[in-house]
C-alpha positions as a Markdown table, in Angstrom:
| # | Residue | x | y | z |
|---|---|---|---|---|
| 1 | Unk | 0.0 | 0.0 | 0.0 |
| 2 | Unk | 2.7 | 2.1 | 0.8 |
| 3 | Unk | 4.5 | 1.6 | -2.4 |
| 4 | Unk | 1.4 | 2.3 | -4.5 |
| 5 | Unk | 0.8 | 5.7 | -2.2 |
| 6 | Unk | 4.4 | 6.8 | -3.9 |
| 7 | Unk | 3.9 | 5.7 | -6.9 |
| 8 | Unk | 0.4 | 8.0 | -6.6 |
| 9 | Unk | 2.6 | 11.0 | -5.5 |
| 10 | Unk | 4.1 | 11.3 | -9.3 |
| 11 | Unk | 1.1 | 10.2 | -11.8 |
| 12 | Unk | -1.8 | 12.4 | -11.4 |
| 13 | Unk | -5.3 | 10.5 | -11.1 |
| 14 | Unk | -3.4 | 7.2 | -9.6 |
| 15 | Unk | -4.2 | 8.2 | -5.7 |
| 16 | Unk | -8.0 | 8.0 | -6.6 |
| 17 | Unk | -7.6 | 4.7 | -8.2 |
| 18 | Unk | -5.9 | 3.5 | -5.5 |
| 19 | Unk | -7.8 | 4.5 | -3.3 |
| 20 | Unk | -10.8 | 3.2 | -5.6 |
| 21 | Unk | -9.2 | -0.5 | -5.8 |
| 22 | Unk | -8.7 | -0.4 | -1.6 |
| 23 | Unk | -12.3 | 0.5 | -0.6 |
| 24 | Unk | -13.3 | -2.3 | -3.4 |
| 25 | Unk | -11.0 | -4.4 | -1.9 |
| 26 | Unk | -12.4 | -4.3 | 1.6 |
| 27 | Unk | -15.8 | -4.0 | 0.6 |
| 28 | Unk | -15.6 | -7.6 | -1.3 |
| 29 | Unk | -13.6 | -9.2 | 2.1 |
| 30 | Unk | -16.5 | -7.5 | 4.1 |
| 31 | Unk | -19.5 | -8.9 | 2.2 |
| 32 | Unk | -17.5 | -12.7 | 2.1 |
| 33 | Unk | -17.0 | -12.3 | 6.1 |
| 34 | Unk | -20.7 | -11.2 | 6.3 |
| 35 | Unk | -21.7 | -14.4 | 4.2 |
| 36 | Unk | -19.8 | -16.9 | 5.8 |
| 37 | Unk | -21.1 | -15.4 | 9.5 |
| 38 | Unk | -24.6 | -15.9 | 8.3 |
| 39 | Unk | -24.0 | -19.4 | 6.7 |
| 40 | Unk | -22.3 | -20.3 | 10.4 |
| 41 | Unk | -25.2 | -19.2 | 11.9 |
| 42 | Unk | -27.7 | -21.2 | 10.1 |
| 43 | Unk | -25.7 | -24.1 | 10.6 |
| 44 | Unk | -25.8 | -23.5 | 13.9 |
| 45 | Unk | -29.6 | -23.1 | 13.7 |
| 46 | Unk | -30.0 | -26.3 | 12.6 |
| 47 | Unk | -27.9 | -28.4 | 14.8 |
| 48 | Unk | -30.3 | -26.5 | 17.4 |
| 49 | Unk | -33.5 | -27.8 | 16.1 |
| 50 | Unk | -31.9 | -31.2 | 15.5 |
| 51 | Unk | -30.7 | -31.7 | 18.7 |
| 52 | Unk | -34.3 | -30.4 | 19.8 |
| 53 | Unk | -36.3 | -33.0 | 17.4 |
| 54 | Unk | -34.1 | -35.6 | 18.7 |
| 55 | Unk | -34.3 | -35.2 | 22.3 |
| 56 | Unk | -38.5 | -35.7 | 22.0 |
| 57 | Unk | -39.7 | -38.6 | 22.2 |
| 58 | Unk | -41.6 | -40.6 | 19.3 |
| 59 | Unk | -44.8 | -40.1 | 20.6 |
| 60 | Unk | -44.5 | -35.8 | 21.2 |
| 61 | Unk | -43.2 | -36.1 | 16.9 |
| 62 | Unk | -46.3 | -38.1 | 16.1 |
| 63 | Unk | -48.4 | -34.9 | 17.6 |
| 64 | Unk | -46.4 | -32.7 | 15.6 |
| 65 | Unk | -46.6 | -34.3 | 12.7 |
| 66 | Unk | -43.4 | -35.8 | 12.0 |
| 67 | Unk | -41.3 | -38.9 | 12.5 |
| 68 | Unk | -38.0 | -39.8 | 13.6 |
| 69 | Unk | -36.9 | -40.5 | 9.8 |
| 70 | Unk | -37.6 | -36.9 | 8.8 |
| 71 | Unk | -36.0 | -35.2 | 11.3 |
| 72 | Unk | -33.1 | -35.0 | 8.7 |
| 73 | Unk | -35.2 | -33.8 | 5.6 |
| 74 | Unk | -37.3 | -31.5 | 7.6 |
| 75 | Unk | -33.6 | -29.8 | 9.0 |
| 76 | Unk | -32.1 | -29.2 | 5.7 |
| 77 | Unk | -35.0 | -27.9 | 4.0 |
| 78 | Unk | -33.7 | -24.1 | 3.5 |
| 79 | Unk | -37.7 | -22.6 | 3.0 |
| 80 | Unk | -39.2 | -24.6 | 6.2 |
| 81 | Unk | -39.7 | -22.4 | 9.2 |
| 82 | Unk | -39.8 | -23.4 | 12.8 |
């Protein structure tokens, strides 16, 4: 960064570029941080309600409609909310 700052002090227009390219730069490593943060905490949401479905017993899914077999399908369905 410090080399490009130089090289910006003796062609005219290159500081804003630069600059440009840096907040670009951050912006993209921003946005992929924010995307993997909310991936990790749907993952995370998941593993919750799992570990909830699981711990019920048989007859408590049979009132809610489900059985122990879909516990897995009804986890990873992206649309389905709890």
């Amino acid at each position: 960064m410090q080399d490009a700052a130089r090289i910006a002090d003796f062609k005219p227009g290159l500081r804003d570029q630069v600059v440009h390219a840096t907040t670009a730069w951050v912006s993209a490593v921003a946005g992929f941080l924010r995307k993997c943060w909310s991936a990790h905490q749907k993952r995370r949401e998941r593993a919750r309600v799992r570990a909830i479905l699981y711990g019920m017993p048989d007859r408590e899914l049979k009132d809610i409609g489900i059985c122990r077999g879909e516990i897995e399908y009804l986890v990873s369905m992206q649309t389905r909310e709890w």
